[in-house]
C-alpha positions in Angstrom: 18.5 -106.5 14.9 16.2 -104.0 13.4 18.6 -101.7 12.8 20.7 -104.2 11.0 17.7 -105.0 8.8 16.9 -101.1 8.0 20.6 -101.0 7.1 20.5 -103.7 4.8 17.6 -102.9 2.9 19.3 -99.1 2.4 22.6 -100.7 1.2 20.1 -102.5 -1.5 18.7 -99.4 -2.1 21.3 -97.6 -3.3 22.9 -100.6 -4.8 19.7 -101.1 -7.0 18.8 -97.3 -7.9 22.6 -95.6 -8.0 24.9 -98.1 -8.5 23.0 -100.7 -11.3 21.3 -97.7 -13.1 24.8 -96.8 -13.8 25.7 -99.8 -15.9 23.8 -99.0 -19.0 24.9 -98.0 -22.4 25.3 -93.8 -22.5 23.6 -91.9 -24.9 27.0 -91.4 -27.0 28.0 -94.9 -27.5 24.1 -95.8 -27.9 24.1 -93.4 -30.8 27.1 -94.9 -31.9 25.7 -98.5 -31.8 22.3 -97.2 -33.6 24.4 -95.9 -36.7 26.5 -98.6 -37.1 23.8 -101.2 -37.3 21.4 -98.9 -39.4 24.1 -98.5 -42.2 24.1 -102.4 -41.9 20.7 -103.2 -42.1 20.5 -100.8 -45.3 23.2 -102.8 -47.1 23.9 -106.5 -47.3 24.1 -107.7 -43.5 21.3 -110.4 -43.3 20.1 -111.8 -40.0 21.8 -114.6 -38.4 20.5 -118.3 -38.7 17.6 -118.3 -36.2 15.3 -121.1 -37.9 16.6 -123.7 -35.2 16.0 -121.7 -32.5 13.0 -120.6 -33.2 11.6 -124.1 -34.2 12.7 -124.7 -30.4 10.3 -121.8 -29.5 7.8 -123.6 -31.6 7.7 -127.1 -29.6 7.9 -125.2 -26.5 4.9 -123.2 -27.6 2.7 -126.5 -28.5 4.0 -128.3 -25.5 2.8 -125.8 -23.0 -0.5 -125.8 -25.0 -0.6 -121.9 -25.3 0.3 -119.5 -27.8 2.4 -117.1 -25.3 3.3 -113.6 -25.6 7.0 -113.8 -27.4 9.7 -111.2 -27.3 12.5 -110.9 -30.3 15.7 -108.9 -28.7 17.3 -107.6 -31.7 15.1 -108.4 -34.0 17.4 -107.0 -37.0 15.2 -107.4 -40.8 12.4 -108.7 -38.9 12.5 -112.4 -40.4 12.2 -114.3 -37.0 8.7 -112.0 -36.4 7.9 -112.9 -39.2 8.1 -116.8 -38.9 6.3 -116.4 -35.6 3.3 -115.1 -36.5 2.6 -116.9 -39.3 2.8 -119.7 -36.4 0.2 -118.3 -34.6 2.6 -116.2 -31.8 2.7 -112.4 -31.0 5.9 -111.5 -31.0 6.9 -107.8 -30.1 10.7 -106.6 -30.7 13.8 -104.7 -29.3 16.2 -103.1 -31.5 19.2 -100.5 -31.0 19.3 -99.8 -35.0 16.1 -96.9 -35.6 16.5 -98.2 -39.4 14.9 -101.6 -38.3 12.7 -100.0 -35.6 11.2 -97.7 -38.4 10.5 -100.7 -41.0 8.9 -103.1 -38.1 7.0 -99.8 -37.1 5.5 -99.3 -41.4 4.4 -102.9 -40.6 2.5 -102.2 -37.3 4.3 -104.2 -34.5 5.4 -103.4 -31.0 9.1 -102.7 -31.5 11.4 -100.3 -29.3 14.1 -98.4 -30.2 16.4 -99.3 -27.3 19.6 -101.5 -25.7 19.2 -104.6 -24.2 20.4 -103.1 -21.1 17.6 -100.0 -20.9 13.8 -102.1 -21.1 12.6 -99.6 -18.3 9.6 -99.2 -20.6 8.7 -103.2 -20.1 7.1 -104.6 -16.9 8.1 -107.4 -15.1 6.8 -110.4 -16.7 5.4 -109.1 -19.9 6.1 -111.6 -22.0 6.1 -115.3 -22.0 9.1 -115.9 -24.0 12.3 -114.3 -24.6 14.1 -114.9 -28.1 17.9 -113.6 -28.6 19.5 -115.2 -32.0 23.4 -114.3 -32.2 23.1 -110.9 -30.6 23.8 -110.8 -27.2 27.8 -111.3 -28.1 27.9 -108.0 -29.9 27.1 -106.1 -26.6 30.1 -104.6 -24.7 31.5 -106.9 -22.3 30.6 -104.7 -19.0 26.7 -104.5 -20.3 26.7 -108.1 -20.5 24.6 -108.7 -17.4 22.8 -106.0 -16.8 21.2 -106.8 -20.7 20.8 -110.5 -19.3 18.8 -109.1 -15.9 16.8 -106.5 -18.2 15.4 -109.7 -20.8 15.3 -112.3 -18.0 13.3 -109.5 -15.9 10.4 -108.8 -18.8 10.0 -112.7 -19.5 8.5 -114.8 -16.8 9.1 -118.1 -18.4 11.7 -119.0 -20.9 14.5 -116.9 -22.7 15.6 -119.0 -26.3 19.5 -117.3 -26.8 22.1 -117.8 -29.2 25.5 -117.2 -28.8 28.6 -116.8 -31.0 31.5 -117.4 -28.8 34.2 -116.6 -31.4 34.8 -113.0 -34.0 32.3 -112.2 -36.0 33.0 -112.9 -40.3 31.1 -109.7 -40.4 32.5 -105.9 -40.2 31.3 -103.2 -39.6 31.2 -100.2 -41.8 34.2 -98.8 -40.6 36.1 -102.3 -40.2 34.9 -102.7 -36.9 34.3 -107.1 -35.5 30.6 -106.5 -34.9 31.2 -109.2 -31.9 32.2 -106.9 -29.0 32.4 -109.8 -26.4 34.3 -113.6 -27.3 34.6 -115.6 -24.6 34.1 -119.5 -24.4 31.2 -121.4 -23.7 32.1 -121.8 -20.4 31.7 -118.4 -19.5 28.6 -118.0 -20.9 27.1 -120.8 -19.5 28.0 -119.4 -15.8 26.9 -116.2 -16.8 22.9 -117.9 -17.6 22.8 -119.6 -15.0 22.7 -116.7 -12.5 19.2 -116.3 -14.1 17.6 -119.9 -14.1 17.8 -123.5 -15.4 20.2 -123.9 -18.0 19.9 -126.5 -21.1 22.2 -126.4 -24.1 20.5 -127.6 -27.5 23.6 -129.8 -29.2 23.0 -129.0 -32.4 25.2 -130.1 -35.4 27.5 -127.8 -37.8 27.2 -124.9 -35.8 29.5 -122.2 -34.0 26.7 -120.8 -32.5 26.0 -121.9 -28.7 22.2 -122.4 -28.2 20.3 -122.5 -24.7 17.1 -122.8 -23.3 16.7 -120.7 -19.8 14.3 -121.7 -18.1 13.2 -119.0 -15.4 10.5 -120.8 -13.8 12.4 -123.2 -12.2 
């Protein structure tokens, strides 16, 4: 039996520290990503609608009867930061394009020039709350989940996410659909609940799929 044991916890070993540390963005495609979203961010590409989200945050927030540590993953122009601390919240960021990290970092906040998929430089639990507004749907496909096990891992209690399960109206530079992964709500939905409690916020005249995970549960 305790041989079975010691082989088991080996098998998770390696699984953990060879096989997941593979799935991660390279350095090539990550450079890629950072100059296509840095040329947008410099001309007219705005940040998605993230008022009704974040208003969710908000009640949450004044529910709980704390003002919790918030965390914006891909924070873009910075306008969601924005809104929360003039509510009251520190909110730190994570962004792939170093044109936003460099404007967040003129106005002295915690921001990281990173993927979704790479937050080795974030403990466990750091944050409170996790905010993602329309972005994780422009990650590849196959970085999906380890981005969802990176955000769920830094935030002990909530993660606020937006999702836009069909092509973005929005192009890239080079003529590229900035949405790198469409699939329906249903396979986003499965794809949350590996991490928690899953609750859909129906909210009217939207594309956008909006959930609350809640990782406490």
């Amino acid at each position: 039996m305790y041989c079975i044991k010691h082989l088991l916890k080996i098998v998770n070993f390696i699984y953990y520290h060879i096989v997941t540390t593979k799935i991660m963005m390279d350095p090539k495609s990550f450079a890629i990503e950072d100059k296509k979203y840095s040329d947008l961010w410099q001309h007219d590409y705005k940040d998605a609608n993230w008022r009704r989200l974040a208003n969710a945050v908000l009640k949450q927030a004044e529910s709980n009867g704390n003002n919790p540590l918030l965390i914006d993953f891909g924070f873009g122009r910075g306008t969601a930061m924005d809104f929360f601390e003039s509510n009251g919240i520190y909110v730190a960021g994570v962004e792939i394009s170093s044109h936003a990290v460099a404007l967040q970092h003129k106005n002295g906040r915690e921001v990281y020039h990173t993927s979704l998929d790479n937050l080795d430089m974030l403990k466990d639990n750091q944050f409170n709350i996790g905010f993602c507004n329309d972005v994780i749907e422009h990650v590849p496909e196959h970085l999906v989940e380890p981005s969802l096990e990176e955000m769920t891992r830094v935030c002990s209690d909530y993660l606020f996410i937006s999702v836009c399960p069909t092509p973005s109206d929005h192009l890239s530079e080079e003529g590229e659909n900035l949405h790198l992964t469409v699939r329906p709500e249903s396979w986003w939905k499965q794809k949350l609940e590996k991490y928690g409690k899953v609750e859909k916020k129906k909210l009217l005249f939207s594309r956008s799929l909006r959930y609350v995970l809640d990782m406490k549960t």
